[in-house]
NUKE-412150 format. One line per 2 residues: number of its first residue (from 0); their letters; for each residue x, y, z of C-alpha. Coordinates in steps of 0.05 Angstrom, whole numbers, plus 5000, padded with zeros to 4 digits. Example, Ala and Ser with C-alpha at 12.3 -4.5 7.8 and 13.67 -1.06 7.14 Angstrom:
0	AS	5246,4910,5156  5273,4979,5143
END
This chain:
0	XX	5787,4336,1647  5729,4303,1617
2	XX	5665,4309,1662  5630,4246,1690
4	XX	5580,4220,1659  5517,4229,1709
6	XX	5479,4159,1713  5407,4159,1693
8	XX	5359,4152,1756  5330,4089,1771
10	XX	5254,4125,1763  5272,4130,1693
12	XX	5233,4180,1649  5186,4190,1593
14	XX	5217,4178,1534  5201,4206,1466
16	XX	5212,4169,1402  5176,4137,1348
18	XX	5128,4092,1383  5129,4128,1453
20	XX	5088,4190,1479  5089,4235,1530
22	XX	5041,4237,1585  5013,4306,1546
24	XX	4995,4281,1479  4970,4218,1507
26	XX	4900,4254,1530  4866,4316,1528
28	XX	4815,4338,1586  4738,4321,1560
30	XX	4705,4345,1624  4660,4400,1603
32	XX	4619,4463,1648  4558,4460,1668
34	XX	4549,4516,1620  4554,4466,1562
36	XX	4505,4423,1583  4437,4401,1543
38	XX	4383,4463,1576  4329,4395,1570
40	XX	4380,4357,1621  4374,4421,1666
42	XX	4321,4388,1692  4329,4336,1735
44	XX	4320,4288,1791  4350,4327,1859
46	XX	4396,4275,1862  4434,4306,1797
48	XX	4425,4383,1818  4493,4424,1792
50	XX	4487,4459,1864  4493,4399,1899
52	XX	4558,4379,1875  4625,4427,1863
54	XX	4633,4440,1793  4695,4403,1782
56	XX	4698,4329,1777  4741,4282,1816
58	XX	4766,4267,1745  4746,4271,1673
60	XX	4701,4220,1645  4752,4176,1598
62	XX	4792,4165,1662  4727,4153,1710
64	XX	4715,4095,1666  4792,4082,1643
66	XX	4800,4070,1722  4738,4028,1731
68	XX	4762,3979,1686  4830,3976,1694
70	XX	4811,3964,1771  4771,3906,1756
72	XX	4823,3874,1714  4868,3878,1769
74	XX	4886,3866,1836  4909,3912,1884
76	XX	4971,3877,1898  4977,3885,1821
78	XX	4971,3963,1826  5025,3971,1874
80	XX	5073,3931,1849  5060,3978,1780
82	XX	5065,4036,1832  5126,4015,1870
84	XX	5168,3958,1840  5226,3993,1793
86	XX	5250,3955,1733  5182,3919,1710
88	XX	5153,3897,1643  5089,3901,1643
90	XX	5030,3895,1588  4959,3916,1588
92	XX	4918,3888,1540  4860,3941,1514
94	XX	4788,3927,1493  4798,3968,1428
96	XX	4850,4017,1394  4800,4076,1419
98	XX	4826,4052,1492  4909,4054,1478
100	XX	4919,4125,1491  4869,4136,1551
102	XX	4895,4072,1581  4963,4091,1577
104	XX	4948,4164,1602  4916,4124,1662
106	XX	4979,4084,1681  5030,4144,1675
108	XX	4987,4192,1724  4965,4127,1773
110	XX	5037,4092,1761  5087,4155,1763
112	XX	5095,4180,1702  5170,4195,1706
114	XX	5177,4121,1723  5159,4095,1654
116	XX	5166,4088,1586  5107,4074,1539
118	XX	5091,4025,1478  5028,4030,1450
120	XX	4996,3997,1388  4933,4011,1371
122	XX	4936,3966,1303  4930,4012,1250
124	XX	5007,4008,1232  5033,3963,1197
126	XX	5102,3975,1212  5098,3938,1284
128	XX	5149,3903,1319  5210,3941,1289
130	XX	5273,3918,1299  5292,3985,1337
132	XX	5230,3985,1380  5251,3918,1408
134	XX	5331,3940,1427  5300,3996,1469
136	XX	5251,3966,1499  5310,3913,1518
138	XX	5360,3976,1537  5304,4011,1576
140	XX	5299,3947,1614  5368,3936,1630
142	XX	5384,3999,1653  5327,3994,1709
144	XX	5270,4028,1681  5195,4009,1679
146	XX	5166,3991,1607  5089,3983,1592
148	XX	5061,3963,1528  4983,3986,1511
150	XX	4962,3946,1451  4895,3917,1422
152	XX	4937,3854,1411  4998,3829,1445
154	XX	5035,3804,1380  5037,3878,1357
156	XX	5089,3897,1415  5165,3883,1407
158	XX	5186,3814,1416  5228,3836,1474
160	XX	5178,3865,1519  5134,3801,1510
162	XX	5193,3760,1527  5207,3793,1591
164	XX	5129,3822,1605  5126,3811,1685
166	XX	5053,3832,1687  5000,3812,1637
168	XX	4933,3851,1646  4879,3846,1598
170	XX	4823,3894,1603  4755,3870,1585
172	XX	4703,3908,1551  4664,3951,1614
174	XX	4605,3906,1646  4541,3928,1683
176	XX	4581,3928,1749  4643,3968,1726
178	XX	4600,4017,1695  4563,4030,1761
180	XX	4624,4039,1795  4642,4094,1746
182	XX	4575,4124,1743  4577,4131,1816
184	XX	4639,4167,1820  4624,4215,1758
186	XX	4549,4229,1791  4562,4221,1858
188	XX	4509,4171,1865  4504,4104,1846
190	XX	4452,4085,1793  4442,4017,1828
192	XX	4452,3942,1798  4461,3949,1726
194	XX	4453,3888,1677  4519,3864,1659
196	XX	4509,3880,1578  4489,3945,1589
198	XX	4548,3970,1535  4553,3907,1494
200	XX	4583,3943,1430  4595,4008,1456
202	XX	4664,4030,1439  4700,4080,1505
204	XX	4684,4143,1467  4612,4120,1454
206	XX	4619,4100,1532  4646,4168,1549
208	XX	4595,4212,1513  4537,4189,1559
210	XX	4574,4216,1616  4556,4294,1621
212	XX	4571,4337,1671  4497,4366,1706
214	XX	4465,4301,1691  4448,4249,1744
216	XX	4458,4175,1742  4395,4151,1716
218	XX	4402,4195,1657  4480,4166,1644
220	XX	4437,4096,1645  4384,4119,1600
222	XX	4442,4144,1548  4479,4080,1551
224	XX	4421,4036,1537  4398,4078,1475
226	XX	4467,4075,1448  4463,4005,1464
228	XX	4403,3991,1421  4429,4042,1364
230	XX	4498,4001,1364  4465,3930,1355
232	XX	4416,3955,1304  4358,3931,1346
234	XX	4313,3994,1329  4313,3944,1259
236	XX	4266,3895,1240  4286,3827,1228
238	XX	4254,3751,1224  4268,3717,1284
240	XX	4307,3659,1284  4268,3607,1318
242	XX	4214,3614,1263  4256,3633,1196
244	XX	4247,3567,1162  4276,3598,1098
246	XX	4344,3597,1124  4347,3524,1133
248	XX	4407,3489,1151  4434,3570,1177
250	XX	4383,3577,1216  4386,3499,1252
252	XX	4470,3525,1257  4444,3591,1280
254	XX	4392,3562,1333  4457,3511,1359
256	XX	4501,3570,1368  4457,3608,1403
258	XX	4444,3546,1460  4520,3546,1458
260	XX	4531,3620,1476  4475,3623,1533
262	XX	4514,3557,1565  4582,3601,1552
264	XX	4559,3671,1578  4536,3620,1643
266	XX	4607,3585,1645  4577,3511,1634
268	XX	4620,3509,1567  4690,3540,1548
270	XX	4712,3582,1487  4739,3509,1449
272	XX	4668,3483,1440  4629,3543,1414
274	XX	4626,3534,1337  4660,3608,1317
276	XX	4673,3608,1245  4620,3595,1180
278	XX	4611,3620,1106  4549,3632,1077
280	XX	4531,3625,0994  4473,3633,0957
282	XX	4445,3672,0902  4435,3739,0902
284	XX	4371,3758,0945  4363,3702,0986
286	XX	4376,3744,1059  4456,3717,1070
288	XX	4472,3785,1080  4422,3799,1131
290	XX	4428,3732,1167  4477,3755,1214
292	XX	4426,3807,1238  4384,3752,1249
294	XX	4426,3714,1280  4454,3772,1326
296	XX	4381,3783,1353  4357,3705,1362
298	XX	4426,3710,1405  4400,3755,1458
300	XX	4420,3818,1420  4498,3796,1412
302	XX	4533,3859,1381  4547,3851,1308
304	XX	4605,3902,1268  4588,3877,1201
306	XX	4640,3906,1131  4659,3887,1076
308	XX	4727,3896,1027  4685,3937,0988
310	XX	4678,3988,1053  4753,3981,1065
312	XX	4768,4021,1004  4713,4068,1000
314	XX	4717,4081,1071  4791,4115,1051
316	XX	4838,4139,0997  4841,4056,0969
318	XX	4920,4053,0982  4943,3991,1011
320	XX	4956,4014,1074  4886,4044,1085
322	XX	4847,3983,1063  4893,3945,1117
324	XX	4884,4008,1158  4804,3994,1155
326	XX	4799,3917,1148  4834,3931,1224
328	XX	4785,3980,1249  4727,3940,1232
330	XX	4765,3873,1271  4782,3921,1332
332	XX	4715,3940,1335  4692,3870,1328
334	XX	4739,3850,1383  4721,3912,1426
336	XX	4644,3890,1424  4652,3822,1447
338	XX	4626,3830,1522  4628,3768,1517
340	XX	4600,3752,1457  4608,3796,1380
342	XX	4594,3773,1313  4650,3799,1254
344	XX	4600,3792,1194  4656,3800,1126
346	XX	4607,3810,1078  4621,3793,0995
348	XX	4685,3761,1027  4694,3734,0946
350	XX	4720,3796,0930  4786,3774,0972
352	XX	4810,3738,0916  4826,3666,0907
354	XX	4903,3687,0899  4910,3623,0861
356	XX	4887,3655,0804  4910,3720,0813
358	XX	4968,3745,0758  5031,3757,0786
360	XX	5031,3836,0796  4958,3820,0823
362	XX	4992,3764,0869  5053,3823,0900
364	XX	4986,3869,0918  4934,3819,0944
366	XX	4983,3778,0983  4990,3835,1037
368	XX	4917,3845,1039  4888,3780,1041
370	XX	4945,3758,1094  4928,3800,1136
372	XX	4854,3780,1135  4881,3712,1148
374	XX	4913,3736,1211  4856,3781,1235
376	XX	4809,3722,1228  4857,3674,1260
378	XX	4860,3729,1325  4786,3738,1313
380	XX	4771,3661,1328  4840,3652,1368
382	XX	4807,3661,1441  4870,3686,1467
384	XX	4816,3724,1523  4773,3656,1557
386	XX	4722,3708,1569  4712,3741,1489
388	XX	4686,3705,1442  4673,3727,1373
390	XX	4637,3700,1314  4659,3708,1244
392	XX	4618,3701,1190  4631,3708,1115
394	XX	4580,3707,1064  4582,3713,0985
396	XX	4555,3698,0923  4610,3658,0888
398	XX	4625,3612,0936  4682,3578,0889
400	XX	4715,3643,0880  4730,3648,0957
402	XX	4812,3641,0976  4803,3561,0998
404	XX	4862,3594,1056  4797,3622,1090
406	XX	4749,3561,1078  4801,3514,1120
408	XX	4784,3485,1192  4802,3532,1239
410	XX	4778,3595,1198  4706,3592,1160
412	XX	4706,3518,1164  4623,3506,1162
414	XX	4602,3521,1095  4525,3534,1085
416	XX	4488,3538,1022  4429,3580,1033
418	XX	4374,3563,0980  4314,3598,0948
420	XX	4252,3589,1006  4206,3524,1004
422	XX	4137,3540,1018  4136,3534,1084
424	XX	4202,3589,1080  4155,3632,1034
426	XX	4099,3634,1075  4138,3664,1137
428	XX	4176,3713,1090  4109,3741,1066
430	XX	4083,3737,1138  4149,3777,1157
432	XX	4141,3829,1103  4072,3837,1110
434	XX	4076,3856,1177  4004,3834,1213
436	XX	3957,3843,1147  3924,3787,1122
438	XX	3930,3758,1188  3877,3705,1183
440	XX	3881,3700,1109  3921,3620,1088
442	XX	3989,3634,1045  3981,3573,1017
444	XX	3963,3596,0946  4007,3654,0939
446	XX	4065,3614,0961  4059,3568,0914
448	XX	4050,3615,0860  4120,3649,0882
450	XX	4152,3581,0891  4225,3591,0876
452	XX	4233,3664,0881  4286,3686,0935
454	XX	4264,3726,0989  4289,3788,0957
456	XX	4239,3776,0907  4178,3763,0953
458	XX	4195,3828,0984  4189,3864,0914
460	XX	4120,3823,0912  4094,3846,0970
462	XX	4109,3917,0955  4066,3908,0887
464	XX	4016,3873,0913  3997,3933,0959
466	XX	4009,3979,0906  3961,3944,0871
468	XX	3910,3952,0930  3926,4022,0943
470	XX	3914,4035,0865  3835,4016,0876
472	XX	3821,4038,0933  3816,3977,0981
474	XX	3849,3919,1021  3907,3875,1001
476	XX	3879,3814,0988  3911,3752,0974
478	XX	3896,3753,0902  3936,3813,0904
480	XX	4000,3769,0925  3988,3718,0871
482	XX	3976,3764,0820  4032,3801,0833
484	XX	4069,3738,0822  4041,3711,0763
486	XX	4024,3778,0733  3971,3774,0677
488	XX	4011,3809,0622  3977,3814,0553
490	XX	4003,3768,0506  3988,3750,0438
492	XX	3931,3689,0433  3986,3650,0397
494	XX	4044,3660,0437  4004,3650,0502
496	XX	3977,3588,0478  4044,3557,0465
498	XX	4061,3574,0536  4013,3541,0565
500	XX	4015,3478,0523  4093,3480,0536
502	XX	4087,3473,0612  4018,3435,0615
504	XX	4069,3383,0570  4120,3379,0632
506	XX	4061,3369,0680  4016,3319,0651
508	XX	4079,3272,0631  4105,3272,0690
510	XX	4041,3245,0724  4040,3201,0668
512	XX	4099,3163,0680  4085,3169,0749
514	XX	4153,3196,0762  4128,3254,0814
516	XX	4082,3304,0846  4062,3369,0810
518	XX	4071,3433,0867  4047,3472,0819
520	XX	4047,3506,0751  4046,3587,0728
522	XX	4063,3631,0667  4113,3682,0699
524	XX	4102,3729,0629  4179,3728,0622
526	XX	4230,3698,0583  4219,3659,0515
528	XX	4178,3609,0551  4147,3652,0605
530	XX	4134,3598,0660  4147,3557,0705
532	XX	4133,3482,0730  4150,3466,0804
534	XX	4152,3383,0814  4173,3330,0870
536	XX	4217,3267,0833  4195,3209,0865
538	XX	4251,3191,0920  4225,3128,0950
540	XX	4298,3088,0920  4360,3117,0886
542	XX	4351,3141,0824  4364,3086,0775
544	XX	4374,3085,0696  4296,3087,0685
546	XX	4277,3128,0735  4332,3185,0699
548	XX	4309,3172,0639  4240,3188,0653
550	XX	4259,3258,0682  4296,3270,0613
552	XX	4227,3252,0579  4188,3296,0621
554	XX	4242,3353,0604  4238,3338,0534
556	XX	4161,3334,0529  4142,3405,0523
558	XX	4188,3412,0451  4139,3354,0432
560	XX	4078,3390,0453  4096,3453,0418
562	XX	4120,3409,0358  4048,3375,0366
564	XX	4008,3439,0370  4034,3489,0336
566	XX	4069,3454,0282  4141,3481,0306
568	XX	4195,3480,0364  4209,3551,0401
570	XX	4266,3578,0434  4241,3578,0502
572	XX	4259,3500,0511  4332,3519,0505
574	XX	4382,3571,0498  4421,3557,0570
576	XX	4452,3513,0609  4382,3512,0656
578	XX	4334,3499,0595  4296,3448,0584
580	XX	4347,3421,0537  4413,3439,0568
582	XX	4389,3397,0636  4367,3348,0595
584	XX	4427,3340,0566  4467,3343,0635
586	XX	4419,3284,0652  4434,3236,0593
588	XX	4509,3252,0593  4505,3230,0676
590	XX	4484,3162,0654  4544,3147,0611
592	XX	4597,3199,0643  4578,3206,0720
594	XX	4531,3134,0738  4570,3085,0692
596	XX	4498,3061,0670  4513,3064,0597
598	XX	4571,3042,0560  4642,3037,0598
600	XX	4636,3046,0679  4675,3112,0671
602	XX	4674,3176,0713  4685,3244,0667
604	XX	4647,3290,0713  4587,3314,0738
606	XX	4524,3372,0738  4540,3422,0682
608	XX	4610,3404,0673  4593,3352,0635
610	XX	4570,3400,0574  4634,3413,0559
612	XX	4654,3345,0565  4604,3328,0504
614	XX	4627,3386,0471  4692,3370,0467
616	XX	4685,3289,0466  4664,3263,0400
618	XX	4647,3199,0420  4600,3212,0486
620	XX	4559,3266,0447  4550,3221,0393
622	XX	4528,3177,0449  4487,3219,0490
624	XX	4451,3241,0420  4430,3174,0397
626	XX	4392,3170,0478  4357,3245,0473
628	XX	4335,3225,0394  4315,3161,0421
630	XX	4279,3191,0489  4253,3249,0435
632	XX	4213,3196,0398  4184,3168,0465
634	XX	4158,3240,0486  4128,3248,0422
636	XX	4092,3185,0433  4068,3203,0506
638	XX	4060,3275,0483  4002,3251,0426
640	XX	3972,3191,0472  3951,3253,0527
642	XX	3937,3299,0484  3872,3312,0519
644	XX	3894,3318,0578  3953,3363,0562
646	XX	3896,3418,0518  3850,3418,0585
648	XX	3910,3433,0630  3932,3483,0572
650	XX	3866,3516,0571  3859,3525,0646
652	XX	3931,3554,0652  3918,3605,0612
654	XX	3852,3630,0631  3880,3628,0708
656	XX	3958,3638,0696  3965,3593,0767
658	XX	3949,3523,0779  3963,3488,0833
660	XX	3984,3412,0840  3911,3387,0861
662	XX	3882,3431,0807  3930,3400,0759
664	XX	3906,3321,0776  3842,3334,0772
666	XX	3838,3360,0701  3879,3301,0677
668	XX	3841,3251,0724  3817,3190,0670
670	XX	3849,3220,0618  3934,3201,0626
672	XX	3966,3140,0583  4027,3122,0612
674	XX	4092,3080,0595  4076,3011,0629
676	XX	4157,3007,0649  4163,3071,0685
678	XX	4109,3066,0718  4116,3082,0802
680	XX	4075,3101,0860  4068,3172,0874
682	XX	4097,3208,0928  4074,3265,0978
684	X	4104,3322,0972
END
């Protein structure tokens, strides 16, 4: 006779299978003796004294401050019915995948272990909702038992527990006031009001490892804030936002978000209106990577997990599922931070290609990858928690190589061009760098003699300038700065002489035709031409046919002065696309290809694309030659009629290395002969 099957009980049991754990590999005891104590924290307040408290704790730290939290995100009517109700779905929602197993360690011992069965998901598998996971979750259901799913992220639990979940509970990152709750039960005295971001960024074991047995409160305080500061990188020096000019339209974007996060934090605004998602370009050097530090700090300190694809595969063995493994870690811990507020800073985010482009055996291995950054950016900026908000920022230096998937509205969708500094920008940079010397001292000069380096480069400058100092034995001096910028390099009298004529040309035609300012011209002692000549286009109308033409004369006129002087044309007017003849070029092919202001009314293109339009297109660089010969011949012409003027700026220039704009007009002052048709008011710069 066959024997009866005996029925399962309706308190169920822990189950162990692939995605379940029992109650004894979820969590291992962290309290420690008072023999393993620091022998500094031996000494302390009475309060704190070893012999005023029994030796072991009313629990270990994890689940002090597992059971703080998971109070405070519940109710008590909530506890019981996890206590007593049979059959339940329930799912808890964890800061980060460091809380998954200590959370669920804390539900089987408070909730009756024997009474359920356990799904956790801490996100670093890909393999989530399997098909088999969701039949038992389904079957352990049915037959009456109790089912909780622990996950960083509720999508990563089978599709049958979220159907049926009875109880949601979502566990925010621990605050001022559930810290001092747990304090107060690990110390046995409470360490008073505590300000709510006490452990903004602080991850549970970073939490954890301030709480130590034969310690008082205070000191569990103390530890927490210096983690604190150590997480958000606040020991660091950075510019502060309300004053770094040089990251223009960021910073305005950066000043708006942070107005938008105090009204948040104070509940005047909700998640929806808080702008969440931007991607930053520039060149190299000019600060995009260190912008989100900025921004972190002129946001009251906001913690910032900042990585980068390049870190996902260093970081591990470079195997698909360890990038995906790390890209994960780094979003957790983004997520984890946000109390309320994070910043996710994805740093050369280029180098998740543009899978557009990719070949197709490229295409089968970056799909996963940048898919999945898709997704962890959408759950990033999602705001499935109305009280977590996190900002993601991307920055790189190839803005058109960037997947346009993570440029759409919705994802990165502000896109800000961050630019080398004006002078206003390099004057703070220096300020910043130079860190209270030279105080009293005006920038003025040196920034104009560094006008269009990036901030990288002013750094660099600043460095050499005090070397420079150092080297004989005094001060840094201002000099020093301007010198370091416009070093005074030996050249040859000949070669330095056609330097100087070449960019005394640019400036002295320009105020001729009275198409501009001057900022300011310098011999940088690099390159074929070895300087540089900063001007302001008059912009008092849209540019018009003459008004282009006359900034193609002014490019052109230093090949006539060197033509003019030295009986010959150098290199250093051309050579690249950013030469004196390559934007000249770009300029006279916009007036028949881009502004329909010569010949047909056709558009071919635009900027530097158009070179390879008049490479390719017979007829517009037959057309575009016949204006440079014929805008040639009028530079020569302006060239000779100030040739004065152009020697005495020459001269100057080279003796100095640095003039600036004023300097400039007054050397030329009675001296320019102008084109009577281009001829405009100046304008300020």
């Amino acid at each position: 006779m066959a024997k009866k099957q005996k029925k399962p009980k309706t308190g169920g049991r822990m189950v162990a299978r692939p995605g379940f754990k029992r109650l004894s590999e979820l969590y291992v005891d962290d309290s420690l003796g008072p023999e393993d104590a620091d022998p500094e924290e031996q000494q302390i307040d009475a309060e704190a004294a070893p012999q005023n408290r029994p030796r072991k704790q009313r629990g270990t730290a994890t689940s002090i401050v597992v059971g703080a939290a998971f109070e405070a995100a519940t109710t008590p009517a909530v506890r019981r019915r996890l206590a007593h109700v049979q059959a339940l779905a329930a799912i808890v929602i964890v800061p980060g995948p460091a809380w998954v197993a200590p959370v669920a360690a804390y539900a089987a011992s408070e909730f009756g272990s024997q009474r359920w069965c356990l799904h956790m998901r801490d996100g670093t598998d890909r393999r989530r909702d399997t098909p088999a996971d969701s039949v038992d979750a389904a079957r352990d259901l049915s037959r009456g038992l109790c089912v909780m799913g622990v996950t960083v992220d509720e999508k990563l639990l089978p599709a049958s527990l979220r159907s049926a979940a009875d109880i949601l509970v979502r566990i925010a990152p621990p605050d001022g006031a559930v810290l001092g709750k747990a304090i107060a039960r690990f110390a046995r005295r409470s360490p008073g009001e505590l300000e709510p971001g006490i452990a903004a960024g602080l991850d549970l074991p970073e939490i954890v490892a301030a709480f130590r047995p034969g310690t008082g409160a205070t000191n569990i305080v103390r530890r927490l804030e210096s983690a604190r500061r150590s997480h958000a990188g606040s020991a660091e020096r950075v510019p502060e936002l309300a004053t770094a000019v040089e990251y223009g339209e960021a910073r305005e974007w950066g000043l708006a978000l942070a107005r938008d996060i105090a009204d948040f934090r104070d509940g005047k605004i909700a998640y929806r209106d808080v702008d969440r998602g931007i991607c930053l370009h520039s060149p190299p050097g000019c600060g995009k990577s260190w912008f989100p530090k900025v921004l972190s700090r002129g946001c009251g300190g906001i913690p910032l997990v900042s990585t980068s694809v390049g870190s996902w595969f260093a970081d591990g063995p470079g195997y698909l599922d360890s990038v995906i493994k790390e890209m994960r870690k780094s979003h957790a811990a983004a997520l984890a931070a946000a109390a309320p507020v994070s910043i996710w800073h994805l740093d050369e985010i280029d180098a998740l290609p543009d899978r557009a482009r990719l070949s197709p055996r490229a295409q089968e291995w970056w799909n996963v990858v940048v898919s999945d950054a898709l997704n962890l950016i959408d759950s990033a900026l999602a705001g499935k928690d109305p009280n977590s908000l996190v900002v993601v920022i991307g920055s790189t230096n190839a803005i058109e190589r960037v997947d346009p998937a993570l440029l759409r509205p919705g994802r990165l969708e502000k896109i800000v061009g961050i630019d080398p500094p004006d002078a206003e920008g390099i004057a703070h940079v220096l300020r910043f760098h130079l860190d209270g010397e030279l105080a009293d001292e005006d920038l003025a000069a040196a920034a104009a003699a560094m006008d269009g380096s990036t901030p990288a480069e002013l750094m660099h400058m600043v460095r050499t300038a005090r070397r420079t100092a150092r080297f004989a034995g005094r001060s840094l001096a201002v000099p020093d700065l301007i010198a370091a910028a416009v070093p005074h390099e030996a050249h040859p009298p000949a070669r330095l002489f056609r330097m100087a004529a070449h960019e005394a040309a640019h400036a002295v035609i320009l105020l001729a035709l009275g198409a501009g300012t001057v900022r300011h011209v310098s011999l940088a002692g690099t390159g074929d031409s070895g300087g540089r000549t900063s001007v302001l286009y008059a912009d008092d109308d849209l540019a018009t046919r003459a008004a282009i033409e006359d900034r193609a004369t002014v490019g052109l006129a230093a090949r006539a002065a060197e033509r003019l002087f030295t009986g010959s044309v150098s290199t250093g007017a051309g050579g690249a696309a950013d030469s004196d003849l390559g934007a000249v070029t770009v300029l006279v092919a916009s007036l028949h290809a881009s502004f329909g202001m010569r010949g047909s009314a056709v558009y071919l293109g635009a900027g530097e694309e158009l070179l390879r339009a008049v490479a390719f297109d017979p007829v517009l660089r037959g057309a575009v030659a016949r204006d440079m010969r014929r805008l040639e011949l009028r530079a020569d012409r302006l060239v000779a009629a100030n040739r004065d003027a152009i020697l005495a700026v020459a001269k100057r220039l080279a003796e100095k290395r640095h003039l600036t704009g004023a300097e400039v007009e007054a050397l030329v002052r009675g001296r320019l002969v102008g084109s009577p048709r281009s001829r405009r008011p100046k304008t300020s710069p």
